[in-house]
C-alpha positions as CSV (number, residue, x, y, z in Angstrom):
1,X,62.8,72.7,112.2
2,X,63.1,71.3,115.7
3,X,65.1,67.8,115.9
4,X,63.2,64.8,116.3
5,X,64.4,62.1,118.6
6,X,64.6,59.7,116.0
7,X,66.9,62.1,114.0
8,X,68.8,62.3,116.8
9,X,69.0,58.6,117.2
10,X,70.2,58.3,114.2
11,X,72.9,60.9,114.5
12,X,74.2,59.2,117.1
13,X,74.4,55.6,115.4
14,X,76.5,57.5,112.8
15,X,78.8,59.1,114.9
16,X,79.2,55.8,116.7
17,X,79.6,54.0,113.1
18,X,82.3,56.4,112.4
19,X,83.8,56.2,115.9
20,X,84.0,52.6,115.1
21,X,85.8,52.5,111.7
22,X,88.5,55.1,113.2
23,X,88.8,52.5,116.4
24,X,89.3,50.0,113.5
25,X,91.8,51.7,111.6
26,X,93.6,53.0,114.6
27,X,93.8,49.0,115.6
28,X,95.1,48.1,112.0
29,X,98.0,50.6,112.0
30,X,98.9,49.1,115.8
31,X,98.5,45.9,114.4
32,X,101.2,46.7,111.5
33,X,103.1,48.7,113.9
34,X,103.3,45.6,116.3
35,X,104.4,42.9,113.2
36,X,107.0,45.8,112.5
37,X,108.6,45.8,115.9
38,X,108.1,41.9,116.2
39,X,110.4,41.8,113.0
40,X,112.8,44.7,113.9
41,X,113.0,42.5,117.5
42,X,113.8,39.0,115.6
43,X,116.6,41.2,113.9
44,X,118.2,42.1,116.6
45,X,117.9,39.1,118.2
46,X,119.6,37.4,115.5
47,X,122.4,40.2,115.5
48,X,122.8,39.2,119.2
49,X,123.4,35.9,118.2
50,X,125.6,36.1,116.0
51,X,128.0,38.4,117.9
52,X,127.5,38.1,121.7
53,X,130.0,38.7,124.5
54,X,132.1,36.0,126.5
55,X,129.4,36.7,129.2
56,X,126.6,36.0,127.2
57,X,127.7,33.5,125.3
58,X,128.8,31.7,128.7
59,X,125.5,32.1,129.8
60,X,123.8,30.9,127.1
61,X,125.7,27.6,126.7
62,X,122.9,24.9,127.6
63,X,120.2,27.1,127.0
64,X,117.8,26.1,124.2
65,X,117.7,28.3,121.3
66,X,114.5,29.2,119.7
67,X,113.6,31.1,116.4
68,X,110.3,32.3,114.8
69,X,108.9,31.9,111.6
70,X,105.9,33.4,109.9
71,X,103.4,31.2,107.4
72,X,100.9,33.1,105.3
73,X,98.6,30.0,105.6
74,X,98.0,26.9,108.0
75,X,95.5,25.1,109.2
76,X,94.8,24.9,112.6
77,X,92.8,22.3,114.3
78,X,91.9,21.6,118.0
79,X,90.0,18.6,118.8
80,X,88.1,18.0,122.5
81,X,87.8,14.4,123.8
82,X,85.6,14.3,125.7
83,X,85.3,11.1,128.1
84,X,86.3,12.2,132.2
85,X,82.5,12.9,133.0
86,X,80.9,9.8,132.2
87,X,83.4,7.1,132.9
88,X,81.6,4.0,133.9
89,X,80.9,2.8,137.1
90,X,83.5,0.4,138.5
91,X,86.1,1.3,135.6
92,X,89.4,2.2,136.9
93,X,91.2,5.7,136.1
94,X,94.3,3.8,134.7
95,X,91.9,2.1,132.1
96,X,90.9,5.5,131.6
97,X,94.2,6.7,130.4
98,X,95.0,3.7,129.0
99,X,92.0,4.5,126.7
100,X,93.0,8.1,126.5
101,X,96.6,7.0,125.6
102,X,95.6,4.5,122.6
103,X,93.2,7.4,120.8
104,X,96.1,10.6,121.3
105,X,98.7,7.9,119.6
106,X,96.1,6.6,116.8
107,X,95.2,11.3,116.1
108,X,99.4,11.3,116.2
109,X,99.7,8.2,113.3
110,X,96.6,10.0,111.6
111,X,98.5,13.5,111.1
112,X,101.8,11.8,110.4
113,X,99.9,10.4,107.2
114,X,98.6,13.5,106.1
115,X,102.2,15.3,106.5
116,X,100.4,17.7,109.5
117,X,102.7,19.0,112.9
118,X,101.3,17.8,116.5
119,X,102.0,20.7,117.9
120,X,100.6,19.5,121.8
121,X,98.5,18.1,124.4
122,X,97.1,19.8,126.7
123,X,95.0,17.3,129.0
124,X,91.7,15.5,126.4
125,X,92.7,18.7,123.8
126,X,94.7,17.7,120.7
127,X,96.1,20.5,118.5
128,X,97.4,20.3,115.6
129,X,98.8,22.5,112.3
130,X,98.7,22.3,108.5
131,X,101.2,23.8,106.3
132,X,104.1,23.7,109.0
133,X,106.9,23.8,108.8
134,X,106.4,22.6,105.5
135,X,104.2,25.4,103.7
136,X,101.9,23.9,100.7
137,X,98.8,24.8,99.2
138,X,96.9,21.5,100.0
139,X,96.7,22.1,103.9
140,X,93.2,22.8,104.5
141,X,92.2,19.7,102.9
142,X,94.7,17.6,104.7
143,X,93.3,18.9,108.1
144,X,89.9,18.2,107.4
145,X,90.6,14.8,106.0
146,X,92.5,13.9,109.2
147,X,89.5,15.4,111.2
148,X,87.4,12.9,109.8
149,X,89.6,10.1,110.2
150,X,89.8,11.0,114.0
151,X,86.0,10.8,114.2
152,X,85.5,8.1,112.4
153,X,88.3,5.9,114.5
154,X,86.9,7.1,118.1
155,X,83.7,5.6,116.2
156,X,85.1,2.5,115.4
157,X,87.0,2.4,118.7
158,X,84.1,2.9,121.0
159,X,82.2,0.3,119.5
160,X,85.0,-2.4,119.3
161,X,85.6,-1.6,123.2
162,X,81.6,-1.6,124.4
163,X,79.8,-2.7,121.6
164,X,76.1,-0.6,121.4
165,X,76.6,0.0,125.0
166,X,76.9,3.5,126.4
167,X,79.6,5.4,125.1
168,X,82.5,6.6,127.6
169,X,84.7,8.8,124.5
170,X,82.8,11.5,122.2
171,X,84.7,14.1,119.6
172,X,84.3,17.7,118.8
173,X,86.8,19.8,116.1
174,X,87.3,23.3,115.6
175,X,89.4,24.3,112.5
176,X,90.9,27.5,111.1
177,X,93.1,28.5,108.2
178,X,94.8,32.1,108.2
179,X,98.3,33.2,108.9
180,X,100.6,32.2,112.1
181,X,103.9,32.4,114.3
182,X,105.4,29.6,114.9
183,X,108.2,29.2,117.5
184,X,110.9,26.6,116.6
185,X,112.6,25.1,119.9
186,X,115.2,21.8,120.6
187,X,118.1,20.3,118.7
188,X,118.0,16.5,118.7
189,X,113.9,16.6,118.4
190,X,112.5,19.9,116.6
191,X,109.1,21.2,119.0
192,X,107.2,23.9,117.0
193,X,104.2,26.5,119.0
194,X,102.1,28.2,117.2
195,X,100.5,31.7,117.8
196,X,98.3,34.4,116.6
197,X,94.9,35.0,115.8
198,X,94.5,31.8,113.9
199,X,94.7,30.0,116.3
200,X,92.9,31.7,118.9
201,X,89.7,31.4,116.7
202,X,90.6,28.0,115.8
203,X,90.0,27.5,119.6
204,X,86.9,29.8,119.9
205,X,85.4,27.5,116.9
206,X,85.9,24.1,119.0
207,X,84.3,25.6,121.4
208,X,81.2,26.1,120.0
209,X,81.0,22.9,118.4
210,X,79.2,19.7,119.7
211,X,80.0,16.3,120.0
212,X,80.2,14.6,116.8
213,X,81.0,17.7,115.0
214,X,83.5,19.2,113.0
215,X,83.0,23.0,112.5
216,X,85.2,24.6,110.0
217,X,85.5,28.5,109.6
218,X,84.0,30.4,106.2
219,X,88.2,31.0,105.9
220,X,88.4,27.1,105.7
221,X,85.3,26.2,103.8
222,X,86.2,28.3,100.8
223,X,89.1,26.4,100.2
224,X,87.8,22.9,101.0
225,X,84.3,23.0,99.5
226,X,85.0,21.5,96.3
227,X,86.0,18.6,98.1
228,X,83.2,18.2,100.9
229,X,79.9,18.5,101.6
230,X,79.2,21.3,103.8
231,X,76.1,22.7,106.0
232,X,76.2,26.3,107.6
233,X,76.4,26.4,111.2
234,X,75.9,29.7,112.4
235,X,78.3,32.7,113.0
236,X,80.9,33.3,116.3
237,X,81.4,36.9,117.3
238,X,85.0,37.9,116.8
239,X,86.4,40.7,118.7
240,X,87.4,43.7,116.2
241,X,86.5,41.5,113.1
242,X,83.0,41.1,113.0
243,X,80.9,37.8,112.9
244,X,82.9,34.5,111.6
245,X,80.8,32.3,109.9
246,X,80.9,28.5,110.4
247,X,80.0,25.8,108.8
248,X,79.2,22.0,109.7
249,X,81.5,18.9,107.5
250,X,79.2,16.2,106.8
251,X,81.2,14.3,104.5
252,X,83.3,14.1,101.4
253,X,81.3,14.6,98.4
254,X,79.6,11.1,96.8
255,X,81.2,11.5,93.6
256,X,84.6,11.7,95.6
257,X,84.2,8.8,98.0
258,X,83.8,5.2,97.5
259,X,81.0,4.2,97.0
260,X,79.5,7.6,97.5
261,X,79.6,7.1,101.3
262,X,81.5,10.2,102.0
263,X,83.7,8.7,104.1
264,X,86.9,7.2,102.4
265,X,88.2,9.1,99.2
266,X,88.4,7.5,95.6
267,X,90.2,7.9,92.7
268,X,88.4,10.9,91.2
269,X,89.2,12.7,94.6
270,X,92.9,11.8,94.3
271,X,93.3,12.8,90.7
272,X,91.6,16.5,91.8
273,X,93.4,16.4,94.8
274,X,96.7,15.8,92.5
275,X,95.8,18.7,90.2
276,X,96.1,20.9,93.2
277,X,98.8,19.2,95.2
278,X,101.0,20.1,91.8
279,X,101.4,24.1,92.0
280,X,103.5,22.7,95.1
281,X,105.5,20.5,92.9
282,X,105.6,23.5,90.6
283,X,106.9,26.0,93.3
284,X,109.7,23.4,94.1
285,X,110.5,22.3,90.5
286,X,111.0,26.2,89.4
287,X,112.8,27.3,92.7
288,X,115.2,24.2,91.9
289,X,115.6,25.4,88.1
290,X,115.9,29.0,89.3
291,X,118.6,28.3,92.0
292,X,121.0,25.2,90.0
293,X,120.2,25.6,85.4
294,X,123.6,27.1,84.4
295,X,124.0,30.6,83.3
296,X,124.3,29.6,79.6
297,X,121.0,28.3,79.6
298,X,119.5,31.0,77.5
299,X,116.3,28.9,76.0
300,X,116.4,26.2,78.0
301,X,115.7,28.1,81.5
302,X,112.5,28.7,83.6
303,X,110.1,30.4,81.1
304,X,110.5,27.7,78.5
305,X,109.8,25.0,81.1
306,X,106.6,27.5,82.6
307,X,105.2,27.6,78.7
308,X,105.6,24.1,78.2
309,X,103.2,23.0,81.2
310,X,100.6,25.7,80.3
311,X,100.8,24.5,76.2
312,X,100.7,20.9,77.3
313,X,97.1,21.6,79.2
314,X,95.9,23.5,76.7
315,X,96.6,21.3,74.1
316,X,95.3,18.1,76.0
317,X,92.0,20.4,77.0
318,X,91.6,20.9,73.5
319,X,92.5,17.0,72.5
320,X,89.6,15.8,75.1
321,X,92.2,14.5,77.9
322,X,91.0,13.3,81.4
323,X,92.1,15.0,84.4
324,X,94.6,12.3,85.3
325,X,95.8,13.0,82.0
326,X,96.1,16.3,82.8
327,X,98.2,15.8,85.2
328,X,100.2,13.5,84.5
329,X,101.2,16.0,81.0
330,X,101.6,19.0,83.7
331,X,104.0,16.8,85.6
332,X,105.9,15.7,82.6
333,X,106.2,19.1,81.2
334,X,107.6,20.4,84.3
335,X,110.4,17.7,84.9
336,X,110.9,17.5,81.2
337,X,114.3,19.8,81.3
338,X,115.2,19.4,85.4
339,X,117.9,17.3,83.6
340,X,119.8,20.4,82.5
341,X,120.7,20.8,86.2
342,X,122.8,17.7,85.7
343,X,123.9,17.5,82.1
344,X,122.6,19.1,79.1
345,X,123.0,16.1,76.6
346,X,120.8,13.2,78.4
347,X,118.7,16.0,80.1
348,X,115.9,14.0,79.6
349,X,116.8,11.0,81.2
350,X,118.1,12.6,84.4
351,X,114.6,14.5,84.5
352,X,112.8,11.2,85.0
353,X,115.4,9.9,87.8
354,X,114.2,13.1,89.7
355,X,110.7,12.6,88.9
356,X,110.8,8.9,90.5
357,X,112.8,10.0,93.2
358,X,110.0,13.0,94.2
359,X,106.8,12.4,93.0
360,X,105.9,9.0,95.4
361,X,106.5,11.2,98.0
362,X,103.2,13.3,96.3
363,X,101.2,10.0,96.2
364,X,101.8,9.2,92.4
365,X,101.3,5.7,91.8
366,X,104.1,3.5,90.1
367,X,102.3,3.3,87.6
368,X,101.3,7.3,87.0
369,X,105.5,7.8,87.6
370,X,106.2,5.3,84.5
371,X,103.8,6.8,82.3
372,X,105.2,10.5,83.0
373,X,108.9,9.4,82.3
374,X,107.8,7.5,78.9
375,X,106.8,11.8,78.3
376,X,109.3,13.1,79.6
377,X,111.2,10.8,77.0
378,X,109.4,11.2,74.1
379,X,110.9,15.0,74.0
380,X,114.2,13.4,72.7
381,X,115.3,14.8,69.4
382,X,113.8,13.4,67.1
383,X,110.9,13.6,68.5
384,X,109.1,9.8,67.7
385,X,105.8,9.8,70.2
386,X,104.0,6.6,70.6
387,X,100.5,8.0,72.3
388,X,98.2,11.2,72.4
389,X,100.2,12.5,75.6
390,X,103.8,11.8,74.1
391,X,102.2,13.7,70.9
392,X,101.1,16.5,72.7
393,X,104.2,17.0,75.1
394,X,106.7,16.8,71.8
395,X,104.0,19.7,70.1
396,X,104.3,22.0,73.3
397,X,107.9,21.4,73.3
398,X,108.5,22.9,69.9
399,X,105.7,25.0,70.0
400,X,107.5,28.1,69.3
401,X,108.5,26.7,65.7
402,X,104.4,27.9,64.9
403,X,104.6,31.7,66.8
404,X,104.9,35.1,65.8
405,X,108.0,35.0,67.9
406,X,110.0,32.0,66.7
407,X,113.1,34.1,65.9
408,X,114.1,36.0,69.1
409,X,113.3,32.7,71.1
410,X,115.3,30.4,68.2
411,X,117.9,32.7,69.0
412,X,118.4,32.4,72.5
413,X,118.8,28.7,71.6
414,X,121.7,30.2,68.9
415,X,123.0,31.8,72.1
416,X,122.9,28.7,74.3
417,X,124.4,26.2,71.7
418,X,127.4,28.5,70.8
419,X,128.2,29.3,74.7
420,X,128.8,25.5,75.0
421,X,130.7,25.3,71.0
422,X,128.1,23.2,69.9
423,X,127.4,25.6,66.7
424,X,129.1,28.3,64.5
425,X,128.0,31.1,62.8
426,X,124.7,32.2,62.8
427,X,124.5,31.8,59.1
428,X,124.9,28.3,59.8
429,X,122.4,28.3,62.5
430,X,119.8,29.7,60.3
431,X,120.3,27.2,57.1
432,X,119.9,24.2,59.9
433,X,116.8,26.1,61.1
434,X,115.2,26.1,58.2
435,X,116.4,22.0,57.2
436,X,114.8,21.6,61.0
437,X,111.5,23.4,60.6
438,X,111.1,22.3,56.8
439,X,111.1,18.6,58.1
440,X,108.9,19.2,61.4
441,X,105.5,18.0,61.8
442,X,103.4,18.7,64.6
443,X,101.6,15.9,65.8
444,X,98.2,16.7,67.4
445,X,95.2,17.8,65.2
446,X,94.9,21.5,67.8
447,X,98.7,22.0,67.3
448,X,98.5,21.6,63.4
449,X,95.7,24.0,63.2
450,X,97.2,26.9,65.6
451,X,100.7,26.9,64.5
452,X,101.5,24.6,61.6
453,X,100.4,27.8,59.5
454,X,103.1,29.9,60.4
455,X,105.8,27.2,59.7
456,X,106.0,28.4,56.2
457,X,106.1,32.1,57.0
458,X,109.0,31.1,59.6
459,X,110.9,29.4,57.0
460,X,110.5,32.5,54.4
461,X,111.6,34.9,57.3
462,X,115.1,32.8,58.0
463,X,115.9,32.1,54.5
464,X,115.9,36.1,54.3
465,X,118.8,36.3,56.8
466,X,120.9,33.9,54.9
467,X,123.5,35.2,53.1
């Protein structure tokens, strides 16, 4: 059967297909091969520095030292102010600037608030970076809430300065979230650059914007959708990767603004916002734990604190707690033993002098802080809560008196009391168990029913190993 020329069309747009994928993988292993050299370079580099000759080390006095670091995830935004090409008739350039000067230093008070890096100027082009040099979770967000600050000022700052008269300043943002470089430059004031593919399409996605507009990528949308209210935009060819979706931020969502407006966030936004913001916390909290609890901590270490703030939200799930709740039991939950880096008797008080000392900086309110050290105090043997959240804190706390696996963990608590002489024998240990358990009640109606039933089989299984 002779070939047609459609089959031989479409032999072609397979081989090319396949050509493609190989041109694709070939670019991947280059690509890995590159960020292989790049880190074998930075090694070196840092070898160099550390043991250089008298020549070098001559030459390089005075020079300015820079270092690289890599974040998984920031968020990149450039913004184009547009205003050179229709300045009005008779208006002097130094006015100009003047004007240009007030909105740059109004975008560099607006980042500062949301904890983002300026990272330049380059003429009417602002750029700026999420999740550096800090890294946290929350940075996409934070970005496109700044974004629309921006706008919403050159608004407000276009119509204070010429009324409903023609308009001399308009806006467009392009923003990005993937992985970058940044380069870390200067002593007595820190300069960070950023580089990489992020922020190249950060750029291409300005680009296409128009004034007014604030186009996000698909990578950004995903993690800022639950917040915003979103149309799609289109897609921007990207070399080697494909089309990049975009899509168009109208707004925060009504039910997280005031008044539904979509413009300033409320309280519900905050609280979801909060719920997020805490796997930060959490990173920070554990690392701390990980890096300072002392050796002898053998019950009281990282997994007990880690099973306290998931019981405490499933318990206050199960007990019909709001999200603020929610959060303010996660919080508690995870400070409730920071103490022990400190002291071990008092633990609990020491837990809520770091809590008010950290969490203002995550935009608790005084009030939210007072109500998450009166949980964090509750945990105080004897327990004696005074609300639903102290209840269901002191239930997570001793939860393990109601599971399967109460005596391995009750003795890693044997193990911890008799490193620091605060027990004897472990016949002792086991008739004060079962004095403990035989007088415990747990509080909440969801604890009672999950674990309450085991207390008697726990108390049959110790008295067994008395002797």
């Amino acid at each position: 059967m002779t070939p047609t020329p459609k089959d031989d069309l479409v032999k072609r747009i397979a081989k090319l297909a396949r050509q493609n994928q190989e041109l694709e993988e070939y670019i991947k292993k280059l690509e890995k091969m590159n960020e292989k050299l790049s880190r074998d370079v930075e090694k070196y580099k840092a070898v160099a520095e550390k043991a250089p000759s008298e020549g070098l080390r001559e030459e390089r006095e005075g020079e300015k030292k820079e270092r690289s670091l890599r974040f998984n995830m920031a968020t990149v935004l450039f913004a184009d102010i547009h205003g050179f090409s229709k300045l009005v008739e008779g208006m002097e350039s130094s006015d100009v600037m003047d004007e240009l000067d007030d909105i740059l230093l109004e975008f560099d008070e607006i980042v500062s608030r949301y904890k983002i890096e300026k990272i330049k100027t380059i003429g009417d082009t602002y750029m700026c970076a999420g999740g550096i040099p800090s890294k946290n979770i929350t940075n996409p967000i934070d970005v496109v809430m700044a974004a629309m600050e921006m706008r919403n000022y050159l608004l407000n700052y276009e119509y204070r300065k010429r009324g409903d008269g023609n308009r001399i300043w308009d806006l467009k943002i392009g923003i990005h979230t993937g992985p970058v470089t940044a380069t870390i430059s200067g002593k007595k004031k820190v300069n960070y650059d950023i580089k990489g593919d992020t922020v190249n399409t950060a750029s291409r996605v300005e680009t296409v914007s128009e004034k007014g507009e604030i186009l996000i990528s698909v990578m950004t949308y995903e993690l800022v959708k639950e917040f915003f209210d979103c149309r799609y935009y289109g897609k921007l060819p990207v070399k080697y990767k494909g089309d990049l979706q975009m899509y168009e931020v109208v707004g925060l969502k009504p039910e997280f603004s005031e008044n539904g407006e979509g413009i300033k966030p409320n309280e519900a936004f905050r609280i979801k916002f909060g719920l997020i913001q805490f796997t930060d916390i959490q990173e920070i909290i554990l690392d701390k734990l990980e890096k300072e609890l002392p050796d002898y901590l053998f019950y009281h270490n990282v997994k007990h604190t880690v099973d306290v703030v998931t019981e405490v939200e499933l318990i206050g799930w199960a007990e019909g707690c709001t999200d603020e709740e929610i959060l303010l039991l996660k919080t508690a939950g995870l400070f409730h033993d920071a103490g022990h880096t400190v002291t071990y008797d008092g633990h609990e008080y020491q837990g809520t002098l770091l809590a008010r000392e950290m969490l203002p900086q995550y935009n608790y309110t005084p009030e939210q802080v007072d109500r998450i050290c009166e949980i964090i105090m509750a945990t105080k043997l004897p327990p004696k809560p005074k609300s639903l959240l102290e209840e269901i804190i002191c239930d997570s706390d001793l939860d393990y008196l109601g599971r399967s696996d109460f005596i391995p963990v009750s003795n890693t608590l044997y193990e911890e009391l008799k490193a620091q002489n605060k027990i004897g024998a472990l016949n002792d240990w086991n008739k004060l168990q079962v004095k403990f358990i035989s007088g415990h009640q747990y509080f909440t109606k969801t604890a009672r029913s999950l674990r309450e039933v085991n207390k008697q089989s726990q108390i049959d299984r110790i008295q067994s190993l008395i002797t």
